[in-house]
C-alpha positions in Angstrom: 2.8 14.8 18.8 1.1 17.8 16.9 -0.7 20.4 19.3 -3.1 20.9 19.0 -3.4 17.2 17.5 -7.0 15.9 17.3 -8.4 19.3 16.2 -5.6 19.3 13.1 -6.4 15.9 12.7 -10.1 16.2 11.9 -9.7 19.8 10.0 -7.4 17.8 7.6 -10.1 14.3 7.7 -12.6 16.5 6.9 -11.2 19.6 4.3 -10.4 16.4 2.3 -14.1 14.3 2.7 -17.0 14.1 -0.1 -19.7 14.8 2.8 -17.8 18.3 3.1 -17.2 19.0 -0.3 -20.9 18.2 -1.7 -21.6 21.5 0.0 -19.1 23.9 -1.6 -20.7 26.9 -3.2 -23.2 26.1 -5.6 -22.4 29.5 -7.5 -19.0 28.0 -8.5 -20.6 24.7 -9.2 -22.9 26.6 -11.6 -19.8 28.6 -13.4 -18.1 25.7 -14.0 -20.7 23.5 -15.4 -21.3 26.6 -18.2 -17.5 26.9 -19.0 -17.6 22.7 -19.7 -20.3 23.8 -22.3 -18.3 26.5 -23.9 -15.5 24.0 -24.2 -17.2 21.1 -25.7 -19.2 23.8 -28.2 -15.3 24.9 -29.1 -14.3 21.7 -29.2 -17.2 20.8 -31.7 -16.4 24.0 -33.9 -13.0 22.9 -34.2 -13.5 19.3 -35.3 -16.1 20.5 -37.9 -13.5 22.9 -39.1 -10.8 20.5 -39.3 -12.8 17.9 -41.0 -13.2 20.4 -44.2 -9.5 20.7 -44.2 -7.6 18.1 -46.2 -4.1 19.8 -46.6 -1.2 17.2 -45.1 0.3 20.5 -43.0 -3.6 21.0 -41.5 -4.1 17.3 -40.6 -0.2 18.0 -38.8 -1.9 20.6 -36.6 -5.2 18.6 -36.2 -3.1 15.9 -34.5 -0.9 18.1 -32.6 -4.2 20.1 -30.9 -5.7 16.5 -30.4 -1.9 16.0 -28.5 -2.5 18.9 -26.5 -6.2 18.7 -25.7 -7.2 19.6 -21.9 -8.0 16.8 -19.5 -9.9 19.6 -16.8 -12.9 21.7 -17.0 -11.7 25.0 -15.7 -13.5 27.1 -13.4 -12.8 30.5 -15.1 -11.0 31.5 -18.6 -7.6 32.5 -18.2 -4.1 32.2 -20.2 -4.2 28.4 -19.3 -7.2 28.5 -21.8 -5.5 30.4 -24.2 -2.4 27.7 -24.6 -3.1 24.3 -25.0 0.4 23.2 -25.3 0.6 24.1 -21.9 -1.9 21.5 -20.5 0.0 18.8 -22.3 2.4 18.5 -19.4 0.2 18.0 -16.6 -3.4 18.7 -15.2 -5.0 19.3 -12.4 -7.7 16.5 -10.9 -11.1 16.8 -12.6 -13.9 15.0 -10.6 -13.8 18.1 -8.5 -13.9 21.2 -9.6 -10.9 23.0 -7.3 -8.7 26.1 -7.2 -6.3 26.5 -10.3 -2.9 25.8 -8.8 -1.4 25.8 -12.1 1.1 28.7 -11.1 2.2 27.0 -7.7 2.3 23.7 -9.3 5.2 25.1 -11.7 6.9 26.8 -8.8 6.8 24.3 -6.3 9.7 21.9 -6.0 9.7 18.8 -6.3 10.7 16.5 -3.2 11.3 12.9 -2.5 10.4 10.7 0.4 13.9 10.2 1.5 15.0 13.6 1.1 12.1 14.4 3.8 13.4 11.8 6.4 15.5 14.6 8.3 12.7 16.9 9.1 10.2 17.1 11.8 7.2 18.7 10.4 5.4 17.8 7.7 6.5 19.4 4.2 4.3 22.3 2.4 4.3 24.1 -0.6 6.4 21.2 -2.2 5.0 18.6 -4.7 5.8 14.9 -4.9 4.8 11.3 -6.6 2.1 9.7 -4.9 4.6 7.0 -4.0 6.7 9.5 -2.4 4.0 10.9 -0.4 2.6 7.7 0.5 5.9 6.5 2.1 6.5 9.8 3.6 2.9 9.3 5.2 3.8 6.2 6.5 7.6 5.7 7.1 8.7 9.3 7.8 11.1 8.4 11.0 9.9 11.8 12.8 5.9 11.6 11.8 5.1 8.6 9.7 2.6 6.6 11.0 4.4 3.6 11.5 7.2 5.2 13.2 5.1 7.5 16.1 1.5 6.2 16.1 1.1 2.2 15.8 0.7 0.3 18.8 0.3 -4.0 17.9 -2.3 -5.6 19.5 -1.2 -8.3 21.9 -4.2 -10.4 23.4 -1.8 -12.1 26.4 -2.1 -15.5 26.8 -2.8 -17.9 23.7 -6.2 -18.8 23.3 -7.4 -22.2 24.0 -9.6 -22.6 21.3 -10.2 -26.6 21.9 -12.5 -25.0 25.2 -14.4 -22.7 23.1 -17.5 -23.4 22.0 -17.4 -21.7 18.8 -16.5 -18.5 16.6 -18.6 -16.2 18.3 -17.0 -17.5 21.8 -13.7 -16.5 20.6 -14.9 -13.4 18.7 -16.4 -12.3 22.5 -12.9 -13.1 24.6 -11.5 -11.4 21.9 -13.3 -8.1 22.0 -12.8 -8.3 25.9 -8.8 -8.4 25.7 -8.9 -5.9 23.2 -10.4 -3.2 25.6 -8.5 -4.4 28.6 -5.8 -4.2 26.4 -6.4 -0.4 25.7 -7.6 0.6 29.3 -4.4 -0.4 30.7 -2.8 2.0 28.0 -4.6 4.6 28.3 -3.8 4.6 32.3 -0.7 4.9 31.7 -1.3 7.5 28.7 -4.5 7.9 27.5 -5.0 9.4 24.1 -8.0 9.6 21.7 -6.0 8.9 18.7 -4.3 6.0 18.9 -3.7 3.4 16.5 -4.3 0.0 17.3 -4.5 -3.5 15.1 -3.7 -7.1 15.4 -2.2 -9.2 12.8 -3.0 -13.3 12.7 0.2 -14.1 14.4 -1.0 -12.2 17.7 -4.2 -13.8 17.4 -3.3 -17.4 16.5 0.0 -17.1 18.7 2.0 -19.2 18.7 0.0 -22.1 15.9 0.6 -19.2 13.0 4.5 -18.8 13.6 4.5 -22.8 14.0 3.0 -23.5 11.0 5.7 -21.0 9.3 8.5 -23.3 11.4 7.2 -26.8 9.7 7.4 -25.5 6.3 10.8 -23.7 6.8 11.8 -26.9 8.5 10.4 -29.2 5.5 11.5 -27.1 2.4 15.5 -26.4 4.4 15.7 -30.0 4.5 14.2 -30.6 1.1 16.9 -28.2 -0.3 20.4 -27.1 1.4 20.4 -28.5 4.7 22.7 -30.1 5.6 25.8 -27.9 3.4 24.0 -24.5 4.6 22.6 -22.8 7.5 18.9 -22.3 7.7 18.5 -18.2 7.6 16.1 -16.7 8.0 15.4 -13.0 7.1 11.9 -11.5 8.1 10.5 -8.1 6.9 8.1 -5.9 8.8 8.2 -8.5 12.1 5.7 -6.1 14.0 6.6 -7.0 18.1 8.6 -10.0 17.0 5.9 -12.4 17.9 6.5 -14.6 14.8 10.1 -14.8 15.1 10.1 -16.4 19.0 7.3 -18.7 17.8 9.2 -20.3 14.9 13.0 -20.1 17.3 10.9 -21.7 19.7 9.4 -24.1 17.8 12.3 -25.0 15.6 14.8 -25.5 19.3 11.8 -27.8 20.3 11.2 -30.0 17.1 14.7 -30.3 15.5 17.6 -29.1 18.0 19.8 -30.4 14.8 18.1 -27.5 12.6 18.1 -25.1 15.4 21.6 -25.8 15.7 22.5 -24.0 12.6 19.6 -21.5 12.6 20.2 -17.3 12.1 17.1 -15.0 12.0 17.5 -11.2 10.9 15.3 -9.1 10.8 14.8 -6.1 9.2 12.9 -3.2 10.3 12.4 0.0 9.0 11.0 1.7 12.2 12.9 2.6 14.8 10.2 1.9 17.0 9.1 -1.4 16.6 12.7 -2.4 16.3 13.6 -1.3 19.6 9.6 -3.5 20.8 11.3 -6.6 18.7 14.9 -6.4 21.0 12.7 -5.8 24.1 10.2 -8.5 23.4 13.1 -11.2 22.2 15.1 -10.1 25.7 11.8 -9.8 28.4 12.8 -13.9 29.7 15.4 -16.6 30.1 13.0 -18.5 27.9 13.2 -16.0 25.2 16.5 -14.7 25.6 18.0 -18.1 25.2 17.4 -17.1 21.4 19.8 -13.8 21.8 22.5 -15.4 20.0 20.7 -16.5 17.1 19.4 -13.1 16.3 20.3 -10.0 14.4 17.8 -6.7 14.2 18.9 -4.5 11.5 16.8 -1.2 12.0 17.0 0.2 8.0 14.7 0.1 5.1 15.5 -2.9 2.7 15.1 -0.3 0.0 18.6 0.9 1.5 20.1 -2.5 1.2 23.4 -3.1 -0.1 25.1 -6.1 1.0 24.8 -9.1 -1.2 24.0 -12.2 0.7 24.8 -15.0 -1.5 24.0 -18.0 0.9 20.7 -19.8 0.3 17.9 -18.4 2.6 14.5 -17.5 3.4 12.9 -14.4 2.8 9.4 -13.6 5.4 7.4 -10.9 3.9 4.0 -11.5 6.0 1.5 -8.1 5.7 4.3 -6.2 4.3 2.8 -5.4 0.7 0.0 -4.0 1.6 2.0 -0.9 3.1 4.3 -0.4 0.5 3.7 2.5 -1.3 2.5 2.9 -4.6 1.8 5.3 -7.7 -1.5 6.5 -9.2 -1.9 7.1 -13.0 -5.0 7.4 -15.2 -5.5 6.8 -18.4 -6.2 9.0 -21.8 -9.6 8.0 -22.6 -8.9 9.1 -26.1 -5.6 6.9 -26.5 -5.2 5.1 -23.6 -2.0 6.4 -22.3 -1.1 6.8 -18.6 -0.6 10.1 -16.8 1.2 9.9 -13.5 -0.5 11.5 -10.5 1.8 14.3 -8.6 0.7 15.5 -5.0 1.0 19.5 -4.6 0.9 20.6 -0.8 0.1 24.1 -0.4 1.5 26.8 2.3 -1.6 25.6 4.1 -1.3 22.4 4.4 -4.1 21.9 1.7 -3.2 18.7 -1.1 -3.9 19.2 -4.8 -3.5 15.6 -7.8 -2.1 16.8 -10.8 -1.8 14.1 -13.4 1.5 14.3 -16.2 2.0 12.6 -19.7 5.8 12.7 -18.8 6.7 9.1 -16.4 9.2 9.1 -14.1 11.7 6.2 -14.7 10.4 4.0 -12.4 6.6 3.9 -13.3 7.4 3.9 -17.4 9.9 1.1 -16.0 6.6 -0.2 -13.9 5.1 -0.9 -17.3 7.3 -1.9 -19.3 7.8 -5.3 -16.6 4.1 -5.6 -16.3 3.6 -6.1 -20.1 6.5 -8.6 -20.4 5.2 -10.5 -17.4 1.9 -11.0 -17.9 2.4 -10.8 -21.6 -0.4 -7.8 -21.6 -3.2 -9.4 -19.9 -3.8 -7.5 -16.7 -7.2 -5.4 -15.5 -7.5 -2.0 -16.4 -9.7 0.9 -15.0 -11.4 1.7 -18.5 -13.4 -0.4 -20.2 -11.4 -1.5 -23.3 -14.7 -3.7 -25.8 -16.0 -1.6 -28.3 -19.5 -1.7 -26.7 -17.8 -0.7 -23.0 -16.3 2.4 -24.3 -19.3 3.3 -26.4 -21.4 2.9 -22.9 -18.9 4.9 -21.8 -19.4 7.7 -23.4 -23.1 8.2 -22.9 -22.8 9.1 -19.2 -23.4 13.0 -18.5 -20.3 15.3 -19.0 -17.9 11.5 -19.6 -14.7 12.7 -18.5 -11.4 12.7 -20.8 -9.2 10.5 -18.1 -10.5 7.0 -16.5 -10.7 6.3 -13.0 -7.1 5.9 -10.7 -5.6 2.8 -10.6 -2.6 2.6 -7.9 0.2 0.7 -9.2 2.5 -1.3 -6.8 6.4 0.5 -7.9 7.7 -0.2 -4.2 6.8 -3.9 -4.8 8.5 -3.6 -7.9 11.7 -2.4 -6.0 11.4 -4.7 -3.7 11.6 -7.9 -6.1 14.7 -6.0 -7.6 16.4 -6.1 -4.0 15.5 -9.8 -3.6 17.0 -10.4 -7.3 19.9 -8.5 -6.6 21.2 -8.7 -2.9 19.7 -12.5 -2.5 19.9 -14.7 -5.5 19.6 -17.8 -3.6 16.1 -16.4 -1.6 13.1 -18.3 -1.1 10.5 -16.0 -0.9 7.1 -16.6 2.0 4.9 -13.9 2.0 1.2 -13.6 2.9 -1.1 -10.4 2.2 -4.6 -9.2 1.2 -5.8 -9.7 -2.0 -9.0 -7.8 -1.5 -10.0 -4.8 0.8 -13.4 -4.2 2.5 -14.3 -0.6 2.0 -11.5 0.5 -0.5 -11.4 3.8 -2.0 -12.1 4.4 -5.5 -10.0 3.6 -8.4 -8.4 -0.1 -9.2 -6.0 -1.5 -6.7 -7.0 1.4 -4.4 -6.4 1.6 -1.0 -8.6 1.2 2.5 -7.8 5.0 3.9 -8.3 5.4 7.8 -7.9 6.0 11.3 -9.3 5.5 14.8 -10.6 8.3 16.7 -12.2 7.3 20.2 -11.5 4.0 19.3 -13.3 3.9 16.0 -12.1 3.4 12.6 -12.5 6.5 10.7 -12.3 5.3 7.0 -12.1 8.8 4.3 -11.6 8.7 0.3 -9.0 9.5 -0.5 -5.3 9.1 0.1 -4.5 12.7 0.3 -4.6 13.0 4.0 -2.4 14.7 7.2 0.6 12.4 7.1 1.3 10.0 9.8 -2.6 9.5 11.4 -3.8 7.7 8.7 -3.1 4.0 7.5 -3.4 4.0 4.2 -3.4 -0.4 3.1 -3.1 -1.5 -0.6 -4.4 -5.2 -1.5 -2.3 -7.0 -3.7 -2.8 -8.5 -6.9 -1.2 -11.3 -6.6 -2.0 -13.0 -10.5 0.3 -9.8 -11.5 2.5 -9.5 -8.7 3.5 -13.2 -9.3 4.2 -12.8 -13.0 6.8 -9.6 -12.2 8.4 -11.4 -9.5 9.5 -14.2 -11.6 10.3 -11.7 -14.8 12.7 -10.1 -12.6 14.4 -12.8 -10.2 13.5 -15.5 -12.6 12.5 -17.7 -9.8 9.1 -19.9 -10.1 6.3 -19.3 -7.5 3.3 -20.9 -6.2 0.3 -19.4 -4.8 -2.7 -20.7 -1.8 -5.0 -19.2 -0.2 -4.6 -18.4 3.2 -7.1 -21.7 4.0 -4.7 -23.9 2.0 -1.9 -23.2 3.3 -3.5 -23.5 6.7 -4.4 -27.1 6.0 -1.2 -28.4 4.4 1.3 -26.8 7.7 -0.9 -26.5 10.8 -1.9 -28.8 13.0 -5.7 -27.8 12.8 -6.7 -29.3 16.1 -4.9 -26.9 18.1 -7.2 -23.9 16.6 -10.5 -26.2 16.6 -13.5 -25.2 18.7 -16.3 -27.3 20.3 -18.5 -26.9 17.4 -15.9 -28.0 15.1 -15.6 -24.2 13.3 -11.8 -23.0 13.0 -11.0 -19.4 13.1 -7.5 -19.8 12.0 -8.9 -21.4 8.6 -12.5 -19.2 8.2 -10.6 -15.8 9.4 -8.4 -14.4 7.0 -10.6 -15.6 4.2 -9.3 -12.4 2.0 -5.4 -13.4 2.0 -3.2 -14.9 -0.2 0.4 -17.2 0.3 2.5 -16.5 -2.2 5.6 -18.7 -2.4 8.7 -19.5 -4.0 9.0 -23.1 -5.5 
């Protein structure tokens, strides 16, 4: 734990929020707004002058400068002004004008996720992909926030819904576990920045994980059984909740099935892997499952063992941690520039934005178009009349707005493709956020402080106290997966799904509402057919 830790936390939460920076110095404000002037009055001196040269070596240089044009308003005139060719590599973030870290960002190495996993503070005067910092934010074993700070809510007994009278009678118990839930934590070790959140399998334990169990049963039997074992390999399985509901349910409903059933999971934290091993061994009625289970504490972005067997893959809330890369576009031409995080010796973070792609994002694109043979959304307007509009706005800017592109998810189809041909793929996630951050596919950024949520705008925050949840879209994600496993898919909603696998009765109140069918209304079942 940092010391001292709350006061860090909020000098980072709040360096980095709009309310702060809307009262930076108005002097600078003022400087800067005059030197965009002076650049668009040069810019407009240079086109007239170039449109009154004709000569083929002239029109060369017209387009080169045109290459080479800058994508920032600086703050002061310098040598950065004085060579273009040196803005064509990268720039710095322009919605706010900030401190020219043009010299640091060309001295400053550049690191990767894994090659932080060792240490034990948090990296500075370093720069990275906004993937890489993402997943060290998250997933770094000695700070991320998965591995030190998040703590799964579990409300205890199931609910009997059947005796409630409605939504807002379960919505009440609900609230009332969840703080008896946290005062017995906090006598044991109370804290003021912890993280807590529940996932549907807590809340709808144990219908969720048996509706899971009838359509593992169903498709296993529809497919391999009985020449192959039913495995089953689950991703990101929190305390283990869903696993004991569908062994449970499965050694219930078809002891022939059970019979030949393996579950692995596999878990990237350390943590939660050791909660999972715990939870499966805490009584006879559990542990009776020991010998069906394997826990295989690694990232499946390590994976290297091909299973070649026919099996199940669980993915459920998993995509909407994995990290992902921001890029914005050339207004001009329409190209994508690839965001870079610079941390300074303070601590402080600085987006810089390059024309030059790493592999994997210019990879990224290259699947995307394929898949959805070019139709996907965009963060520009791309009609004639859109981009004229565009253009009228006060001081338009040369790049569009961020759009965050899923590259882990990308990765992640390749491991399925590669290591398990013969998977069927389940996976549920959001498909829309509440209170997102700006910028397409963008992300809900936040914490809880006191037990609030603390939501901020920007992903750029002190690593490991923030969650920092994508939403998927799932009209795209579903055309990559099947580019690159070749596999066909089918997509419900959450309700769907719901309907066609539980047995809706057992989450039914008095009045006849259903929270395990009107909750969850954002998420989407994705699976493979």
């Amino acid at each position: 734990m940092d010391s001292p830790a709350v006061t860090h936390l909020f000098r980072q939460l709040f360096r980095h929020h709009p309310a702060c920076q809307s009262r930076r110095n108005l002097a600078t404000l003022a400087t800067a707004l005059r030197n965009v002037r002076r650049q668009r009055l040069q810019a407009q001196e240079l086109q007239q002058h170039y449109q009154h040269c004709r000569a083929p070596r002239q029109q060369q240089q017209q387009q080169q400068q045109q290459q080479h044009r800058n994508y920032v308003a600086r703050g002061s005139g310098g040598e950065s002004s004085k060579n273009p060719h040196n803005e064509s590599n990268w720039q710095q973030r322009s919605e706010v004008f900030q401190e020219d870290m043009s010299k640091e960002f060309e001295s400053y190495p550049l690191v990767t996720a894994d090659e932080l996993r060792s240490r034990k503070e948090r990296p500075r005067r370093v720069k990275m992909l906004m993937r890489d910092f993402v997943e060290d934010s998250l997933y770094n074993p000695n700070y991320g926030y998965f591995s030190k700070q998040v703590v799964i809510f579990s409300p205890g007994e199931p609910f009997n819904f059947p005796s409630l009278h409605d939504e807002i009678d379960f919505q009440t118990i609900l609230s009332k576990r969840y703080v008896e839930f946290e005062d017995a934590l906090d006598a044991v070790s109370p804290t003021d920045t912890r993280q807590l959140w529940y996932t549907p399998t807590e809340l709808f334990r144990p219908y969720y994980g048996e509706a899971i169990a009838r359509y593992l049963i169903a498709n296993y039997k529809l497919t391999t059984y009985p020449y192959h074992d039913l495995i089953i390999y689950e991703m990101g399985a929190g305390r283990g909740t869903l696993m004991l509901n569908i062994l449970d349910y499965i050694r219930d409903v078809d002891p022939a099935v059970y019979a030949r059933t393996q579950y692995k999971i596999i878990e990237i934290s350390t943590q939660l892997a050791t909660i999972q091993n715990n939870h499966l061994l805490k009584n006879s009625h559990a542990r009776g499952h020991a010998q069906k289970v394997e826990i295989i504490n690694q990232s499946i972005f390590d994976w290297k063992t091909k299973v070649p067997s026919p099996c199940f893959f669980l993915a459920f809330e998993v995509f909407d941690n994995f990290a992902h890369d921001v890029v914005r576009y050339d207004m001009a031409t329409e190209a994508p520039l690839q965001g870079t995080v610079l941390i300074d010796g303070k601590g402080d973070y600085y987006e810089f934005y390059s024309r030059n792609l790493d592999p994997v994002t210019a990879r990224f694109f290259r699947v995307r178009d394929v898949a959805t043979d070019g139709r996907y959304k965009v963060p520009f307007p791309t009609s004639r009349l859109g981009k004229w509009l565009s253009q009228q706005r006060p001081l338009p800017g040369n790049l569009s707005e961020q759009e965050y592109i899923p590259t882990r998810l990308m990765q992640f189809f390749d491991v399925l493709g590669k290591y398990f041909p013969a998977h069927r793929l389940l996976t549920s996630d959001f498909h829309w956020l509440p209170g997102a951050i700006k910028g397409l596919n963008a992300p809900i950024v936040q914490t809880r402080y006191q037990r609030r949520p603390v939501p901020v705008s920007t992903p750029l925050v002190h690593q490991g106290y923030f969650d920092i949840m994508f939403p998927t879209d799932f009209q795209t994600s579903e055309a990559m997966y099947q580019a690159i496993t070749g596999k066909l898919t089918r997509s419900l909603s959450h309700e769907e799904f719901m309907r066609r696998w539980a047995y809706l009765e057992e989450t039914e109140t008095k009045s006849g509402e259903n929270p395990l069918l009107t909750w969850y209304k954002n998420a989407t079942v994705m699976f493979t057919v």
